[in-house]
N, C-alpha and C positions, 0 to 999 in steps of 0.2 A: 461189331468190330472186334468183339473178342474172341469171334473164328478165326481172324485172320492174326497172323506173326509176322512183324517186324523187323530185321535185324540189321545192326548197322554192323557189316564184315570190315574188315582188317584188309589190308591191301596183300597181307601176302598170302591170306584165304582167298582173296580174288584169285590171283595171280595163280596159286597151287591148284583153286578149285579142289579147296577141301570143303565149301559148303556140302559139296551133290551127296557126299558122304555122311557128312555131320560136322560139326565143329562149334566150338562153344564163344562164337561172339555175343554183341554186347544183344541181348534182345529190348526193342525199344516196347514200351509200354504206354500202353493205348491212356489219354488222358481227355478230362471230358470241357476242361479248358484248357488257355491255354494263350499265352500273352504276346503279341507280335505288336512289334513297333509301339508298345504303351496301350494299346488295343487288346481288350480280353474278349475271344473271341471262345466259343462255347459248339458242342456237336450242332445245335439245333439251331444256329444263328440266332440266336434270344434276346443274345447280348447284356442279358439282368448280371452276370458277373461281372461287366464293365460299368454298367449304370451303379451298381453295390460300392465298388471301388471306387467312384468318384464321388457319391454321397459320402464314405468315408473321408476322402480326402479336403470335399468342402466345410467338413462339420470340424475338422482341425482348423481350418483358417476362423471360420465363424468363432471357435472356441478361444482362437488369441487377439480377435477384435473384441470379442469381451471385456479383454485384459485389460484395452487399453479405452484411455477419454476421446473418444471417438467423435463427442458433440464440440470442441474446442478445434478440432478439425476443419480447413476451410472445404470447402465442396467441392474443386477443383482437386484435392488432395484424397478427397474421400473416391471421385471419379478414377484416381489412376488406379486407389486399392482393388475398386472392382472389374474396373477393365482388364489389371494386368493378374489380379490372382484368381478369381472369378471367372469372367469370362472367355480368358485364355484357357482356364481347363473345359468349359463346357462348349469350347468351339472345337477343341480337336476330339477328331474322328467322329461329329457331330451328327455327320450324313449318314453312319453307321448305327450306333445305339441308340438310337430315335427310330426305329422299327422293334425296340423291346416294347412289350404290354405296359398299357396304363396302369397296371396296379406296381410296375417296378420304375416308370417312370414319373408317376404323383410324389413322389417323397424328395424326389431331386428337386421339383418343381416348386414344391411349398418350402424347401431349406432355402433355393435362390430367393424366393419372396420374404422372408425372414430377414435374410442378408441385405436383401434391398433395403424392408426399414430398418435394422438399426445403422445401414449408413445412411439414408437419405432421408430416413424420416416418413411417417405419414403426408404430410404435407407437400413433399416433393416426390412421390410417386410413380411422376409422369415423364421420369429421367429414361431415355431408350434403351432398357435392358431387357434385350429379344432374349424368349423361353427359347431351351432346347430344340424345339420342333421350327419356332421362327430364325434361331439360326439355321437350324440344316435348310430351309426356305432361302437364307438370306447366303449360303454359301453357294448353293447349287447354279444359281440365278448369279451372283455377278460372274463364278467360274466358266460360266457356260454362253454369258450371255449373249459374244459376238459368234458363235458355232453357228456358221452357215448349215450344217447337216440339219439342226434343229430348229428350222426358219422355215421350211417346206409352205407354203400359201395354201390354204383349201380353194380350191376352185369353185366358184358361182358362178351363177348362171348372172346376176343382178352385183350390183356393187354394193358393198357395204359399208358403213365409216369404222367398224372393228375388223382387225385382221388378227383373225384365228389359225393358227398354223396348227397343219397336219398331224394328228398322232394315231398310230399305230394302234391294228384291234388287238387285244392280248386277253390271254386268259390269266385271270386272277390267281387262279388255284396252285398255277404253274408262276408265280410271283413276278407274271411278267410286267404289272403297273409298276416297277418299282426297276425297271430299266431306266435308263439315262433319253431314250427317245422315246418315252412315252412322258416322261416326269418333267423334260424340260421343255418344250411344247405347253404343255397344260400351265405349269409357273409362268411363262411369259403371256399364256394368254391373261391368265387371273390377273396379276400384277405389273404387268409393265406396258399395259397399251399406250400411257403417256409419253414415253419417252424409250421409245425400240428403237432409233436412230441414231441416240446419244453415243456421243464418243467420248467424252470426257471420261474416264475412271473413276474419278470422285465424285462426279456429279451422280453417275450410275448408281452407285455401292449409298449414296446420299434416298435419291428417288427410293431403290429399294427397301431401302429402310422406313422410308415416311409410308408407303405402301404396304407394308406388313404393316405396320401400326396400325393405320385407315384400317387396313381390315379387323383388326381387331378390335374396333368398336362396333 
């Protein structure tokens, strides 16, 4: 990228078309991240300067629930700490920085586990706090989940009591598994055979959570 020049002209360099000649606007400078919408986003979509940023951000929260007597706390009040400071950060752009490497995403993963026991304690461990990769699971599935396009039926020849719906051949290399009709097809097969008809909303967003869990035993 540092063949190519950038420059943001001036409306009356436009207008004169004193570029073709030369002119000295602002020249933009090539940068190797780079922050949209609270999203750090990197040349090589890595994403480890977003996942960086957010273990910073949770290890300040973690560091002023130190502060305070946390075990005098009822459980209902320790619930909203981690739902609304916690969790709200490692839900947004979830579906994104969950395709960085395991060795930049283990550090996020063992700080949220931390966080969980000194609010909940060893004892109460079994409180539903989806890791990073179970939320992007648990975002993509209830966003997606009424999308006729990604309901496509495999045809048999024989009937069967699971219904697998269609996904797309792709090559890998070319990051095509990581399309939206290849990915949501495969999540509804894995997780939601129980209930692919439901309408409720909360009973949806309910089911899928008890089914990422199930799987993770």
């Amino acid at each position: 990228m540092s063949d190519y020049k950038i420059y943001c002209h001036s409306r009356l360099c436009l207008a004169l078309k004193t570029y073709e000649s030369g002119c000295s606007c602002h020249k933009i400078e090539y940068q190797e991240n780079v922050k949209y919408l609270g999203v750090y986003l990197d040349n090589k979509f890595k994403m480890k300067e977003h996942v960086y940023t957010l273990c910073k951000k949770i290890r300040i929260i973690k560091y002023k629930i130190d502060k305070i007597n946390i075990e005098k706390l009822p459980l209902e009040t320790k619930k909203i700490i981690y739902f609304s400071l916690i969790d709200s950060l490692l839900r947004y752009g979830v579906t994104l920085y969950t395709y960085a490497p395991n060795y930049a995403l283990d550090p996020l993963c063992r700080l949220q586990k931390r966080i969980k026991r000194l609010l909940f304690g060893e004892k109460k461990t079994n409180i539903a706090c989806l890791t990073p990769e179970e939320l992007s699971i648990f975002v993509l599935i209830s966003t997606n989940f009424h999308e006729e396009k990604y309901r496509q039926i495999n045809e048999h020849p024989y009937d069967l009591r699971v219904q697998r719906y269609r996904r797309p051949h792709v090559y890998t290399i070319q990051y095509g598994d990581r399309r939206l009709k290849y990915i949501i097809p495969t999540l509804l097969n894995n997780y939601c055979q129980d209930f692919l008809y439901e309408n409720n909303k909360t009973k949806i967003k309910i089911n899928i959570k008890k089914s990422i869990l199930a799987k993770r035993r």
